[in-house]
C-alpha positions in Angstrom: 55.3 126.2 162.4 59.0 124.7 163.1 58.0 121.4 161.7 56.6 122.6 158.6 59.4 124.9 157.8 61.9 121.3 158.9 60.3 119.5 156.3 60.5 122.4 153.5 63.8 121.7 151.3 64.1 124.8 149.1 64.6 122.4 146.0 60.9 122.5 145.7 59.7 125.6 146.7 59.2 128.8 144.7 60.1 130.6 147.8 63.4 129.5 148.1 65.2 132.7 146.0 63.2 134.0 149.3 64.2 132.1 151.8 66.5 129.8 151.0 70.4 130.0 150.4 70.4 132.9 147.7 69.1 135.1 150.4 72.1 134.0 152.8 74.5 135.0 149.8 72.4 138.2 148.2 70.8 140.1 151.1 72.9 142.9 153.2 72.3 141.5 156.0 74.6 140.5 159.1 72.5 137.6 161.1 72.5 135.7 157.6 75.6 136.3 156.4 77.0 134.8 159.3 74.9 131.5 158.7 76.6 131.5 155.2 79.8 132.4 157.3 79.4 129.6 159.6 78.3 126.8 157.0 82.0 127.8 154.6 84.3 127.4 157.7 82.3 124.3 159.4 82.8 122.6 155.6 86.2 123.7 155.5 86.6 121.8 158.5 85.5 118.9 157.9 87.6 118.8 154.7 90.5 119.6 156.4 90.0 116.6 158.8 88.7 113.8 156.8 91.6 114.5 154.2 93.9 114.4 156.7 92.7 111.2 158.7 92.2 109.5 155.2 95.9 110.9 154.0 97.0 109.0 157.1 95.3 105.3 156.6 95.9 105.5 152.8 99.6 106.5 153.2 100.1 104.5 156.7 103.6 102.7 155.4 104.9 106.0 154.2 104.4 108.2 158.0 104.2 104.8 160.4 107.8 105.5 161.1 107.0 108.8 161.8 104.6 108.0 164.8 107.1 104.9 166.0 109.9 107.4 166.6 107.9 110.1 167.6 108.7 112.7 165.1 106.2 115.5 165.8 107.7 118.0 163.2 107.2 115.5 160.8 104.1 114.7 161.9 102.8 117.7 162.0 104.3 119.0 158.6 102.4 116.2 156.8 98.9 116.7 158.9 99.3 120.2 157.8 100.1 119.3 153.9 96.8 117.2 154.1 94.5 119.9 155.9 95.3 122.1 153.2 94.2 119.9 150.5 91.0 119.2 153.0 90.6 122.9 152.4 91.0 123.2 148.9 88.6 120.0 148.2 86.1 121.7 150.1 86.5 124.6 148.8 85.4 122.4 145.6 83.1 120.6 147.4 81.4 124.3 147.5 81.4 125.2 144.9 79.8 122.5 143.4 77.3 122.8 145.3 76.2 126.3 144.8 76.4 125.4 140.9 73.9 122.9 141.5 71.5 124.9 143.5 71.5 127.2 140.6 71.6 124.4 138.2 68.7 122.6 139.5 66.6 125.7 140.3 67.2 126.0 135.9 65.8 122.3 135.3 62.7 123.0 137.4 61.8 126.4 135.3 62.8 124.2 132.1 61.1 120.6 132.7 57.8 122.5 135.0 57.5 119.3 137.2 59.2 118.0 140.1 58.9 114.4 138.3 59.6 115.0 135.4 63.0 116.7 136.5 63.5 113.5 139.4 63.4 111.2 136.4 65.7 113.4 134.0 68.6 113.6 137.1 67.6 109.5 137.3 68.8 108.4 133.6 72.1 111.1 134.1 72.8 109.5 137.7 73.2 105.7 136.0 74.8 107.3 132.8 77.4 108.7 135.1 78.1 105.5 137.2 78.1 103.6 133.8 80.7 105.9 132.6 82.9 106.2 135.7 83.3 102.6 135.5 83.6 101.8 131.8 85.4 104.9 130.8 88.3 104.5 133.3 88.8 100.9 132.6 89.3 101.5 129.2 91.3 104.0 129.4 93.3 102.9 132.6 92.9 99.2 132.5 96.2 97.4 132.3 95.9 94.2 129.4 94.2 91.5 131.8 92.9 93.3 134.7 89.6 92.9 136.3 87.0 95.1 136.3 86.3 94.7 140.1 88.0 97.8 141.1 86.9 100.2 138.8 83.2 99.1 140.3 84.2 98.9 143.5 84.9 102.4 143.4 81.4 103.1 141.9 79.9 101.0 144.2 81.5 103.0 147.1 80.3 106.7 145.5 76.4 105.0 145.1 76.7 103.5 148.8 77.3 106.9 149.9 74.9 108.3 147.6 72.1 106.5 148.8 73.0 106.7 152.8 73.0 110.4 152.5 69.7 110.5 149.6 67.3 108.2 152.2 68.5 110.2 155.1 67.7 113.4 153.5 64.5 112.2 152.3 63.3 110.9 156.0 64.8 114.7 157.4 62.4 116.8 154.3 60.3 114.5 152.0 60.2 111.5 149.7 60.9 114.1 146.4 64.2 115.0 147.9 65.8 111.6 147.7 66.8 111.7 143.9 67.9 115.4 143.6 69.8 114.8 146.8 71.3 111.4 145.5 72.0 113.7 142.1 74.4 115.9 144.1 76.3 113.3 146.3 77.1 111.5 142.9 77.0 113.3 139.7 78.0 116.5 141.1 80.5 114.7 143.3 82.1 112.8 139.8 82.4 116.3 138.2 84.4 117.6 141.1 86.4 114.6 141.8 87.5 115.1 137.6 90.7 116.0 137.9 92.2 113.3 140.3 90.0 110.4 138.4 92.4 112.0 135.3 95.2 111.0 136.9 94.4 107.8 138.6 97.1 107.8 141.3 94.9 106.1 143.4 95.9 107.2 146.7 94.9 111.2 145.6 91.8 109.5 143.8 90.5 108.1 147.2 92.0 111.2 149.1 90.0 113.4 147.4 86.7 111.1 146.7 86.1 110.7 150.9 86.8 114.2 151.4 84.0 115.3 148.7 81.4 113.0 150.1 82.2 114.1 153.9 81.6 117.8 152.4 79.1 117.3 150.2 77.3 115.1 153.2 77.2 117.6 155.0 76.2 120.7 153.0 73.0 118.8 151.5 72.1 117.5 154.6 72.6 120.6 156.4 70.1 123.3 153.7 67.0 122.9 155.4 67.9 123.3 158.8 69.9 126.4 157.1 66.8 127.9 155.5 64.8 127.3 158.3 67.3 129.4 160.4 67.4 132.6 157.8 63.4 132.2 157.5 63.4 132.4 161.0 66.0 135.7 161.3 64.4 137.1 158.4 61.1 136.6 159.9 62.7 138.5 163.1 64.1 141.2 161.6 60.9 142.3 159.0 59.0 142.0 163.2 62.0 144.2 164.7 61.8 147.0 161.5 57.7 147.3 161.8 57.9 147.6 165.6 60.4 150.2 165.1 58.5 152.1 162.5 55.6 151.0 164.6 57.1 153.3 167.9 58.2 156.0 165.9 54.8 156.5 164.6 53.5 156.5 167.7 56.0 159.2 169.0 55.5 161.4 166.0 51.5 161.0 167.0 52.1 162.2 170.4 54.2 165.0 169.7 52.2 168.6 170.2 52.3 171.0 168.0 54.7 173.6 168.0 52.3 176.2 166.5 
């Protein structure tokens, strides 16, 4: 039974408003709520610490000093200016991600096939990465420059994209790998907007590796997430009828007063 539910992903099933992460966010209930707890701090974390490991290597000439004469105020101050944009980026990266959820759940009622809906999130996954690169350079691109860098950094979101897509589809099943590669770029492009508006290319990279370590995550981590409330939810329904079960019993043996 634990493999079958492992290789479930909630994208595909009808059972998911069930089951899946809607339950962790709707139902009253304490065991789930603290999976949904447990998933928004652990992706907070990890935004706060790739941001700020990132923040570091990006910005090395600006806080090597820092580390050479072993300012730890310093040090500390700026660590703690980059976990809080971690934070916030998750915080983002979350949000993104619930949209989507709700977003795909919509495109499987509208298109009525898992296929059909695949190849839909296909042609908006290459307009995106066709866009990202052409769109910036004409707007950003200096009289002369090359094109390299504005594809380098579309190479580096599909890289990512697929890493995350094939393992994802190996961890649930083969239908997974294009929704899944949906999220971790076109999903990812829409959050990383604002900075991509600006172009200040440390904050554009900042935020880009902070996104995909979140979003990572979070798509990686749903099925072992609805296997876990399918599991406590499973428990509890058993707990309630073995309750109702006992007090039936003790209302059976009861004599009559009369």
């Amino acid at each position: 039974m634990r493999e079958v539910i492992e290789k479930m992903d909630f994208l595909y099933f009808d059972w998911y408003n069930q089951y899946g992460i809607y339950f962790l966010l709707l139902e009253d209930n304490g065991v789930t709520s603290r999976i949904w707890v447990r998933l928004f701090m652990t992706t907070l974390l990890i935004g706060g610490i790739t941001t700020a490991i990132v923040g570091f290597i990006i910005n090395w000439n600006e806080y090597v000093h820092y580390f050479i004469d072993l300012k730890i105020i310093n040090i500390l101050s700026a660590l703690f200016w980059f976990v809080l944009w971690g934070i916030l980026y998750s915080v983002i990266s979350q949000m993104g991600f619930f949209a989507y959820l709700t977003v795909h759940r919509f495109g499987l009622g509208i298109f009525k096939s898992v296929s059909l809906w695949n190849g839909v999130q296909a042609v908006l996954i290459l307009f995106v990465l066709f866009d990202l690169v052409y769109l910036r350079y004409e707007t950003f691109a200096q009289s002369g420059e090359s094109l390299l860098p504005y594809i380098g950094l579309a190479v580096i979101l599909l890289i990512a994209g697929l890493i995350t897509a094939l393992y994802k589809s190996k961890q649930t099943n083969r239908e997974a790998f294009i929704p899944a590669l949906f999220f971790m770029i076109v999903v990812t492009v829409i959050e990383w907007f604002p900075v991509l508006r600006v172009n200040e290319q440390s904050w554009v990279y900042l935020m880009l590796f902070a996104l995909l370590a979140c979003n990572a995550y979070q798509i990686l981590i749903l099925h072992k997430l609805n296997m876990q409330s399918q599991q406590e939810r499973q428990r509890i329904e058993g707990n309630r009828k073995q309750s109702k079960k006992s007090n039936l019993q003790k209302k059976a043996s009861k004599k009559p007063s009369i």
